[in-house]
N, C-alpha and C positions, 0 to 999 in steps of 0.2 A: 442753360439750366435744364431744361427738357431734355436734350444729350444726355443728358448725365444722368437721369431719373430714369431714361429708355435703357441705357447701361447696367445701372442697377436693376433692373428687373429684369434683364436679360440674364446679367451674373447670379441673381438668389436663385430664379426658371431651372438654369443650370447647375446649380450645387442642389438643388430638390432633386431633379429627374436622375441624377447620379448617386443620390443617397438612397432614393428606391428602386434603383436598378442595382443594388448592393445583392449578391446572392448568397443566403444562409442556408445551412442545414445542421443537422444535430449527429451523433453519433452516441451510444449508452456501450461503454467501455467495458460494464461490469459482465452484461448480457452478452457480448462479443466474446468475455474471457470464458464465460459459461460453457461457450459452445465450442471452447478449443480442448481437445481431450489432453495436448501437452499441457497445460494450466491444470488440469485436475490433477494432471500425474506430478506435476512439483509441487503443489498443492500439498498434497498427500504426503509426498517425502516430505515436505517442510513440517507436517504434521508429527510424523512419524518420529523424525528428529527432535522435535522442541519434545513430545512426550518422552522420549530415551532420556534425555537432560535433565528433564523435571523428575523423574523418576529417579535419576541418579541425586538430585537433588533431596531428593524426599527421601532418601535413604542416609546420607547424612543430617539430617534433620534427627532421624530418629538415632542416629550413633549418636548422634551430641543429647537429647533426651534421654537416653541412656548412662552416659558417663556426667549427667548431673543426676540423674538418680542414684547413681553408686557415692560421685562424692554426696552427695543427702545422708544415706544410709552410712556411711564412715565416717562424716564430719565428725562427730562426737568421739571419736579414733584417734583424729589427727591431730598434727602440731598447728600452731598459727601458718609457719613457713609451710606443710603440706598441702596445708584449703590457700595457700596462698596461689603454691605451685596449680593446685587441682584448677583451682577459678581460672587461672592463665592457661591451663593446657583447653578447657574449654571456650572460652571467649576466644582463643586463637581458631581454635574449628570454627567458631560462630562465624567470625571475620573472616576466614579461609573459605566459608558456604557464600557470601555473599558476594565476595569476589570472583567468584565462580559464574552467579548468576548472570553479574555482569556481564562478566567476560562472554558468556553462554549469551542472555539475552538481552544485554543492553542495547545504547545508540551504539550504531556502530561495533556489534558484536558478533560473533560466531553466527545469528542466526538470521539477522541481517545481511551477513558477507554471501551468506550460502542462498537467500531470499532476491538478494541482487543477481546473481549466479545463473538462478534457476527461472528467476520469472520476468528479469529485463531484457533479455532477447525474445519475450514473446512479446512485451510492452512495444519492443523496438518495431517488428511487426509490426502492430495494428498502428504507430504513431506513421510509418511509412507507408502502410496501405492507405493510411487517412490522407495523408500528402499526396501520394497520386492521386487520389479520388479527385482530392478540392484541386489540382491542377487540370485534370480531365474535364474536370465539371465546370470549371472555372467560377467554383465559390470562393465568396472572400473570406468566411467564415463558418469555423465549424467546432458546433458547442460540444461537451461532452456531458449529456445528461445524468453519467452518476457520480461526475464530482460536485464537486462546493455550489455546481452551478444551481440556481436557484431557477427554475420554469416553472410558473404558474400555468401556463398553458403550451401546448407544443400540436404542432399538427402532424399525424402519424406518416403525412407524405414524404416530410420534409426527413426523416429518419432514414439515415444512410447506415446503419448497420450491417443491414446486411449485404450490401456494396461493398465494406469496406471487408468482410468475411469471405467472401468468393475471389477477391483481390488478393488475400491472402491463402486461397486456394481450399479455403474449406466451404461443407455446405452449410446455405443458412438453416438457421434454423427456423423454428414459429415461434415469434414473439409471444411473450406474456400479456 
């Protein structure tokens, strides 16, 4: 019985002194992307692009606002069969814009495909910078403080940013 209770306290001794020899650190993803000037510049096309689209959007917006103002102004013109046609030659643009938007911005759309395109090989970066790091460093863990993660407090040592920055061959910058 004593065996056995010297065992067990041997084995809890050992899963303690290995749970705080665990080695973390944190990384902020957003402030890494800040400081890559490739991210600003697809950034910026990504920008450039969605406003071309929406502008071409809003331009059909205002043709179909247009050709219900005309049928408006005719109605009293037409036959049944005409406001018939008219209502369908417009709710087909209406549905023709929105199909568009999708196509343009939906899941999985035109601006998405081009967003994956432009900004996951520099994502690809920093996930493989961060892997060397925590193999070199030989952390077991490494948070990203500007996702979902929730930190109530964080100690500014433990911040591999800008490690994970010069890994990918840029300077760091000064933190906020």
């Amino acid at each position: 019985m004593k065996q056995i209770s010297i065992l067990f306290i041997l084995i809890c001794s050992v899963n303690i002194s290995t749970t705080f020899a665990q080695k973390f650190a944190y990384v902020d993803t957003e402030y890494i992307l800040e400081q890559i000037p490739e991210y600003e510049e697809a950034q910026n096309k990504l920008n450039q692009i969605a406003s071309d689209w929406q502008d071409e959007i809003e331009d059909m917006h205002l043709e179909v606002a247009k050709m219900y103002k005309e049928y408006q102004a005719e109605s009293v013109l037409l036959t049944e069969d005409m406001k018939k046609k008219k209502e369908e030659e417009i709710m087909a643009k209406e549905k023709a814009i929105k199909n568009i938007q999708k196509i343009k911005f939906g899941y999985e759309g035109e601006l998405f495909i081009k967003r994956q395109e432009l900004v996951k090989p520099i994502q690809d970066k920093i996930y493989d910078a961060v892997q060397k790091l925590a193999k070199s460093k030989a952390y077991d863990v490494i948070f990203d403080k500007s996702g979902g993660l929730l930190m109530l407090y964080f100690n500014p040592k433990f911040d591999k940013s800008n490690e994970v920055l010069t890994r990918m061959g840029y300077a760091a910058g000064k933190k906020k």
